[in-house]
N, C-alpha and C positions, 0 to 999 in steps of 0.2 A: 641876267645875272642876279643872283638872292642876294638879299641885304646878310650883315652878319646876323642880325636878329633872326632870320625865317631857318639860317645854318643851324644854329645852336638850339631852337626849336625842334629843329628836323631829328637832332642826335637824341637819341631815345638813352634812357638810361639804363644802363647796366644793373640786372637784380643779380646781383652774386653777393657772398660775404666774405669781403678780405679776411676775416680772422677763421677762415674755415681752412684747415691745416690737414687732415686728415678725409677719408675716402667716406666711412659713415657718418661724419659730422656732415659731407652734404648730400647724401642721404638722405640722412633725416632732416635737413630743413628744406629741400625737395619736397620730400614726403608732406609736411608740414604744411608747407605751402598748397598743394595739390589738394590736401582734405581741406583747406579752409579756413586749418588752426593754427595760426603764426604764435598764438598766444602761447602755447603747451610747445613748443619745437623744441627745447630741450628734453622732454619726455619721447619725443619720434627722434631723435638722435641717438638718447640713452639705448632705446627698442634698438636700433640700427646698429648701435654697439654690441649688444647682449646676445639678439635672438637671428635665428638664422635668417637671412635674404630668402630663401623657398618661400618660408612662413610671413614675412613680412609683403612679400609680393602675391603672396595669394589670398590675403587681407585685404590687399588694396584692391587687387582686381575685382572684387566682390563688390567693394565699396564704390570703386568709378562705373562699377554697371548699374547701379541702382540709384533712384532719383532722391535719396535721402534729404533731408535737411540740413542735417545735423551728421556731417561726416567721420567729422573725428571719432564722435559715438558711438557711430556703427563700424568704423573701426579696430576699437576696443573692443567690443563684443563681439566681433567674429574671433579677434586674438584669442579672448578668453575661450568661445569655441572650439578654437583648430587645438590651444592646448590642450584640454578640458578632453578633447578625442585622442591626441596624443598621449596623454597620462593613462588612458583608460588603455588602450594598447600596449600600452609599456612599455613607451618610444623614448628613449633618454637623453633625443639629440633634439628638441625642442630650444634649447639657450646653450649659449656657448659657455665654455669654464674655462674658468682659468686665475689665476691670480689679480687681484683686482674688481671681478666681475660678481657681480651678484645675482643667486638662482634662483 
């Protein structure tokens, strides 16, 4: 039989965030977590709010194939990328609009 001490050891803890209310706030502190950058996670939330999931996940996937260092970085710059190929196409559905939201 375990002592209480080796029980309360054993229970691992829970990473989630009670004050996360909404579907892209955990998202993006998912996200956040994933590249490495807990520091900036209200900027991978905002992204998560703003711009589309297609684009958001085909950033990431880029990023967790490659053996970068510096995640969040190469993050960012493919973002800037896939918009940057976007704009030049003349794609208008790059971020979402709406009242609230900034483009």
């Amino acid at each position: 039989m375990k002592s209480l001490k080796q029980l309360i050891d054993d229970k691992k803890p829970v990473d989630r965030n009670k004050f996360v209310t909404r579907e892209y706030q955990d998202y993006g502190y998912r996200l956040a977590m994933e590249l490495g950058d807990p520091k900036h996670k209200s900027l991978y939330i905002r992204l998560a709010k703003e711009t589309k999931r297609a684009i958001l996940e085909q950033c990431r996937s880029y990023v967790m194939d490659s053996n970068a260092e510096n995640k969040g970085a190469l993050f960012m710059w493919k973002l800037k990328e896939v918009r940057k190929a976007g704009v030049s196409q003349g794609s208008d559905d790059i971020t979402l609009r709406g009242p609230g939201l900034r483009t």
